[in-house]
Every structure is written in structure tokens, then in C-alpha cells.
C-alpha positions as CSV (number, residue, x, y, z in Angstrom):
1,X,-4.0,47.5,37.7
2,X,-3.8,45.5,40.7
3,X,-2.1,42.2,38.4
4,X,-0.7,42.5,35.3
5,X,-2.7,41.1,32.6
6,X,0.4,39.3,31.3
7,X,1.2,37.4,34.9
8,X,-2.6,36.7,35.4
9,X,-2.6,35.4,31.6
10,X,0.8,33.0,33.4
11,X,-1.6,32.2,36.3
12,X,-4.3,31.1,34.1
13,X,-1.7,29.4,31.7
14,X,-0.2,27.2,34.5
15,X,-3.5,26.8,36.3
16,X,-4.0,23.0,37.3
17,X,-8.1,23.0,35.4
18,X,-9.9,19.7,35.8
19,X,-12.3,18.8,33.3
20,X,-15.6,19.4,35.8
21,X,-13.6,22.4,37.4
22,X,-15.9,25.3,38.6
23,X,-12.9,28.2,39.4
24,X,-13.9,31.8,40.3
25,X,-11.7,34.6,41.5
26,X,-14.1,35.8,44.2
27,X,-11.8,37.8,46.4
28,X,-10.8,40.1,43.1
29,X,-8.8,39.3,40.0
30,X,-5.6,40.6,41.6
31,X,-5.9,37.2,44.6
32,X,-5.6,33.4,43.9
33,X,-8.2,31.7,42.1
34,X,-10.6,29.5,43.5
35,X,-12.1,26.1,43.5
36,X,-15.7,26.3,43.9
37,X,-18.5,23.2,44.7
38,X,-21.1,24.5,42.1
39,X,-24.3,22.7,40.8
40,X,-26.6,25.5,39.2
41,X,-26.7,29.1,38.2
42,X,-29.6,30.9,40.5
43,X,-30.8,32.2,36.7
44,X,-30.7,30.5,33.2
45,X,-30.4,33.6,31.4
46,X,-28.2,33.6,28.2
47,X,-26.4,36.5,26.4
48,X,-29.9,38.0,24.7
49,X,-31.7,37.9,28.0
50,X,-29.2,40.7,29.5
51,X,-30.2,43.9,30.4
52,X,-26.9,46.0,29.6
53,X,-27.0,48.3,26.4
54,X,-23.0,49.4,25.7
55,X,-21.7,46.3,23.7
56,X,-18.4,46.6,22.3
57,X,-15.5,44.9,21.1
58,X,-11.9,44.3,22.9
59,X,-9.6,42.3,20.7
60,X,-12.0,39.2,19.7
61,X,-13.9,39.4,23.0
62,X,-17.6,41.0,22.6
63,X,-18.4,42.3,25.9
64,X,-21.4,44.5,27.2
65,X,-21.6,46.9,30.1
66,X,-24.2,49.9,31.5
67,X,-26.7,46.8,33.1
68,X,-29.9,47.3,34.8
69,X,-31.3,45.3,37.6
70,X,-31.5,41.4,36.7
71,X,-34.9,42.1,36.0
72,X,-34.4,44.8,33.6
73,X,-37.4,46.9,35.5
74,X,-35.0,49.4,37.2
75,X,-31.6,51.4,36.5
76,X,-28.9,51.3,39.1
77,X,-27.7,54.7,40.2
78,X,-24.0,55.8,38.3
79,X,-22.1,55.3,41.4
80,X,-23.5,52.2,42.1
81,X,-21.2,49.3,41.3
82,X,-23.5,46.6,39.8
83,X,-24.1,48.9,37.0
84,X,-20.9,48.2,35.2
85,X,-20.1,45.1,35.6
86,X,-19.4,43.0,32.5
87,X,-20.6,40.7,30.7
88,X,-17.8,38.6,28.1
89,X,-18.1,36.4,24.9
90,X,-15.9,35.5,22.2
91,X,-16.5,35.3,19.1
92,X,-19.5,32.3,18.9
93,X,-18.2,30.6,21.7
94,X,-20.2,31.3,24.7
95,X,-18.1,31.4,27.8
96,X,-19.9,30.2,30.9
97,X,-17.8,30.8,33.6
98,X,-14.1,31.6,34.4
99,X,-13.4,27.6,33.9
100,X,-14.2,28.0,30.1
101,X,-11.7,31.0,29.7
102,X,-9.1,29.4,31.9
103,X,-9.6,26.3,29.3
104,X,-9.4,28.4,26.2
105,X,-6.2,30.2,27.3
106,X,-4.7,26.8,28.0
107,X,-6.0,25.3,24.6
108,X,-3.9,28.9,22.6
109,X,-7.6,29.5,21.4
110,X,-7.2,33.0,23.8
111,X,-3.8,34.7,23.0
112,X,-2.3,36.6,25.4
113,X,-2.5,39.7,23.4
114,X,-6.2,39.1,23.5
115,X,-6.0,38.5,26.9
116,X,-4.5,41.4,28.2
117,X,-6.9,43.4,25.8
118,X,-10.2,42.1,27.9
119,X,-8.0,42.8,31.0
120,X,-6.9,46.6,30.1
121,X,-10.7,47.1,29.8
122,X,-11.7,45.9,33.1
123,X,-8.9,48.0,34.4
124,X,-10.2,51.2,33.1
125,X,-13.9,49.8,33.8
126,X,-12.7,49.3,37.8
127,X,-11.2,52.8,37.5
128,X,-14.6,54.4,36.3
129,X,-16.1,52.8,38.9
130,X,-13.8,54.1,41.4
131,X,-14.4,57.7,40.0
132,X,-18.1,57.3,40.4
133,X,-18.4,56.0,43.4
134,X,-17.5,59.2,44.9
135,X,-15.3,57.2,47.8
136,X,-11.6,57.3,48.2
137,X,-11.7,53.3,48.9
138,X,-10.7,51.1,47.1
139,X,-12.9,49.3,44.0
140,X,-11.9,45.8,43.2
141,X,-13.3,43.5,40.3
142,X,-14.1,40.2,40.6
143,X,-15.4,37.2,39.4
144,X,-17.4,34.4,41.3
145,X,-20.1,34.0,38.1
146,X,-22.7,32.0,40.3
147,X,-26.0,33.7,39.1
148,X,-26.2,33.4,35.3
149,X,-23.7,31.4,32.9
150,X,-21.7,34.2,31.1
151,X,-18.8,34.8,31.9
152,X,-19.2,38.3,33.8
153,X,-16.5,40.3,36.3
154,X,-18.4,42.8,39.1
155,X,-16.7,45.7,41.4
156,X,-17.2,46.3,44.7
157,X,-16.1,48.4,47.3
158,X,-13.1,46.9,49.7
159,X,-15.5,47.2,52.6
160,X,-18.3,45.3,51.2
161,X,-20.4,47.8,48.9
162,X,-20.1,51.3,50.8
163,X,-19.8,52.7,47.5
164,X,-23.1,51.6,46.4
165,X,-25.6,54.3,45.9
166,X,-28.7,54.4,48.8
């Protein structure tokens, strides 16, 4: 991985969070975390409304992966990134955005055993990606959760999608 879990789980501990703070980790999980001006998600989609059909749990966290298009009309090819990005709840709590994690880790609510859990799994989710996207470049994951408010982490391709599927 990139980061360790545990000194990402130390970034998010010691993170500076306002109360209205909208934070993303756009540039990957591995980079600094970002302030972000946000007003709206582009969909109002909840958990249900998903398209992605392998659910499973990591530590507490339920999280669901293998998505269709946002429409739910079409597949995405394997190798094509936006297939496996994922989706993250815990337990009832629905977790809009990296802001509410960030706040839950602060608040003890997410331990860091449970944190580095969620994080092992993107690790090995990035590295499937990598694998199918039949390119020697580097896959990143990421987070900038601006299109629907769940918590969610996406891969992509150093150089701006090349490994997506035509």
C-alpha cells in the first residue's frame, strides 16, 4: 500500500475537522487531504439505490463493490476502473462523505483496528484493479465523494484513466 493504514488512521486522528468541513483525498489516499467548497451531491442516491452486487463485511464496515453504471442500465468492462470502486457504511450509521469518517475516527467510534481493516481491503481492491487493467501503470484509489453521499473510494490510472476499457 502506498500509506499505511495505521499512519493514515494518525493523519485522520490529528486532522484539524471543522464542524461544516467537506474533506476529500482527491489526488489518492496515499497524498494530503483536502479542503473542498461543496454545496450538493450531483445525485441523491442513498445506499439501496446502488447498483453494485458484492456486499461484504470488513471489521464493522459493510461495504459493496462490482458496480454498474450510475444508472444501473449497463456493466463496465473488468478492466475498467469504475467497476470496483467502493461503496462504505458502518453499522446504521450512514457515512456521507470522508468528513463523517474523519469525525468518527476522532470521536473513538472507528478503532484503528477497524480502520486499518477497511484500508487492507481497498489495498487489495487497488491491487485487483491493477491486475485487470492489463497496464503496467500505476492504479491509485481515491476519494473526492462529490456525486452521491456515501462514502465511496474509486481507482484510476496515474495518467488519467488509460486503463479504462474502450
Amino acid at each position: 500500500m502506498h500509506t499505511r493504514p495505521a499512519s493514515l488512521y494518525t493523519k485522520f486522528m490529528n486532522y484539524p475537522l471543522k464542524k461544516e468541513s467537506f474533506v476529500n483525498m482527491e489526488n489518492g489516499i496515499d497524498r494530503s487531504i483536502l479542503e473542498d467548497k461543496f454545496t450538493s451531491y450531483k445525485s441523491s442516491d442513498t445506499w439501496k439505490d446502488l447498483h453494485c452486487t458484492n456486499v461484504k463485511n470488513v471489521g464493522p464496515f459493510l461495504v459493496i463493490t462490482d458496480c454498474r453504471t450510475p444508472d444501473g442500465t449497463s456493466e463496465y468492462a473488468a478492466s475498467d476502473p469504475s467497476k470496483h470502486k467502493i461503496f462504505v457504511k458502518l453499522g446504521r450509521r450512514r457515512l456521507n462523505n470522508l468528513a463523517d469518517y474523519i469525525r468518527l475516527v476522532q470521536l473513538g467510534v472507528i478503532r484503528q483496528k477497524d480502520h486499518n481493516s477497511l484500508f487492507r481491503f481497498i489495498e487489495r481492491q487497488r491491487r485487483k484493479v491493477q491486475e485487470k487493467s492489463g497496464t503496467s501503470e500505476k492504479v491509485t484509489a481515491f476519494n473526492h465523494n462529490m456525486e452521491v453521499g456515501v462514502l465511496h473510494f474509486k481507482f484510476r490510472c496515474e495518467s488519467d484513466y488509460k486503463c479504462r476499457a474502450p
